[in-house]
C-alpha positions in Angstrom: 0.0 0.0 0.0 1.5 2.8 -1.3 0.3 6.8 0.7 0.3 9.3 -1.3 -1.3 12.1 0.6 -1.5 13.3 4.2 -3.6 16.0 5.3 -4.4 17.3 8.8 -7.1 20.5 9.3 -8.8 22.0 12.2 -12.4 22.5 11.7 -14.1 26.0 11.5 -17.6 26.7 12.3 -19.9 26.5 8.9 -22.8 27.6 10.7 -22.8 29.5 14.0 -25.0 26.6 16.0 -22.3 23.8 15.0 -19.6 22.4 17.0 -17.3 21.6 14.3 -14.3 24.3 15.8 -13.8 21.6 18.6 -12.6 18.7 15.9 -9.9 18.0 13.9 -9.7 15.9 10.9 -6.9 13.6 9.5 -6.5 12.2 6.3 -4.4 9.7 4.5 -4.6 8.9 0.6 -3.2 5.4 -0.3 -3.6 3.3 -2.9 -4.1 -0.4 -2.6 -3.1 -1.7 -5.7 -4.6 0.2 -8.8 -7.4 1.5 -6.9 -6.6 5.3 -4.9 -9.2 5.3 -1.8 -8.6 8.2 1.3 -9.4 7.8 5.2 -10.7 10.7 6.7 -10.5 10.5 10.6 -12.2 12.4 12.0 -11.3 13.2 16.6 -11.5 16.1 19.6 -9.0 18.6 18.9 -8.8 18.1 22.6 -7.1 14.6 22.1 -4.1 16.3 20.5 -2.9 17.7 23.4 -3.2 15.0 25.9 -1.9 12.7 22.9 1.2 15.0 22.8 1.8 15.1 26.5 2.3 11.1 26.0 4.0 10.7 23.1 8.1 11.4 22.5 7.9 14.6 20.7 8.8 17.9 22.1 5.6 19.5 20.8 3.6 20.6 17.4 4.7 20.7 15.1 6.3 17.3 15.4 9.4 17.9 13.5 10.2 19.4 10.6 10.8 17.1 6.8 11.9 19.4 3.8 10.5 22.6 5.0 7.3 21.4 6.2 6.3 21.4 9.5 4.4 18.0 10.0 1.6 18.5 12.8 0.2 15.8 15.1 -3.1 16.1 12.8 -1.3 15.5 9.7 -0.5 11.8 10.4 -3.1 10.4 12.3 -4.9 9.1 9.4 -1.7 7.6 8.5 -1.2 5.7 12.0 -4.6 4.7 12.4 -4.3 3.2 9.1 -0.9 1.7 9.8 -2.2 0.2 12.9 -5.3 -1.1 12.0 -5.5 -2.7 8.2 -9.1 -2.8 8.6 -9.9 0.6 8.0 -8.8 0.1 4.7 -12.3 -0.8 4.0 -13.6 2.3 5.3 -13.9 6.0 4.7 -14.3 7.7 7.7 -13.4 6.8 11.2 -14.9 9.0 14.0 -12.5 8.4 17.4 -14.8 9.4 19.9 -12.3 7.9 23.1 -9.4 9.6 23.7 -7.9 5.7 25.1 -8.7 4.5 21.7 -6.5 7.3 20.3 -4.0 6.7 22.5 -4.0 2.6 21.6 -3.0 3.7 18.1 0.0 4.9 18.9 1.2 2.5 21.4 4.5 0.7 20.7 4.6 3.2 17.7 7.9 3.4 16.6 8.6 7.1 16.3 11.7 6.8 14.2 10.1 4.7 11.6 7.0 6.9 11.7 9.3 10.1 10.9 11.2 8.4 8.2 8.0 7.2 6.4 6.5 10.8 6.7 10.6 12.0 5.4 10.2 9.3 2.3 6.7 11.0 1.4 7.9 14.4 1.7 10.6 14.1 -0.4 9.2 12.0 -3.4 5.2 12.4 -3.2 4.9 8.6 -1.6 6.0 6.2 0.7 5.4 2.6 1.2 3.0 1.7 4.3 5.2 -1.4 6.2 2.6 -4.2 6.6 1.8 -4.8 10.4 3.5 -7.3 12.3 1.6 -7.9 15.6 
């Protein structure tokens, strides 16, 4: 599975009666052999921040891959993905638990993460590894 996109946003308000400012969205394009399909996921904003108090980084941006700063939000998609090989039968994934965010990135390998992220920055893809455990 090849990615060939990753996206994170913060959400704005579209109407004035929406909670949509307190969410974030992640997004990872892929494609799984000739077919191109993206995740969107979509989480708290909230979850960032206790997310970052637990994982190794030294804050957001995460660190920094030819001139891009690459955000917390940019790879979840890519994670969840990586961690879970069933969601490449979905479309959207709505984390609702910030535990659930958390078991994603368990055991994550943060140098591996970075150089995957590096490989996609510099050439426009990278190759997901397949999941061992």
């Amino acid at each position: 599975m090849n990615v060939c996109r990753l996206y994170g946003e913060e959400l704005q308000k579209s109407q004035s009666n929406t909670f949509e400012d307190y969410f974030n969205r992640s997004e990872v394009t892929y494609r799984d052999g000739s077919e191109e399909r993206t995740l969107f996921v979509l989480y708290l904003r909230h979850f960032e921040a206790v997310l970052l108090d637990w994982l190794p980084y030294e804050g957001d941006p995460l660190f920094t891959v030819n001139g891009r700063d690459i955000h917390l939000r940019d790879i979840i998609a890519l994670v969840c993905l990586w961690k879970n090989p069933a969601y490449r039968q979905r479309r959207r994934v709505y984390i609702h638990d910030e535990s659930e965010l958390r078991r994603y990135f368990a055991d994550l390998d943060a140098e591996e993460l970075q150089a995957l992220v590096s490989e996609w920055a510099e050439t426009g893809e990278c190759r997901l590894p397949e999941r061992t455990s």
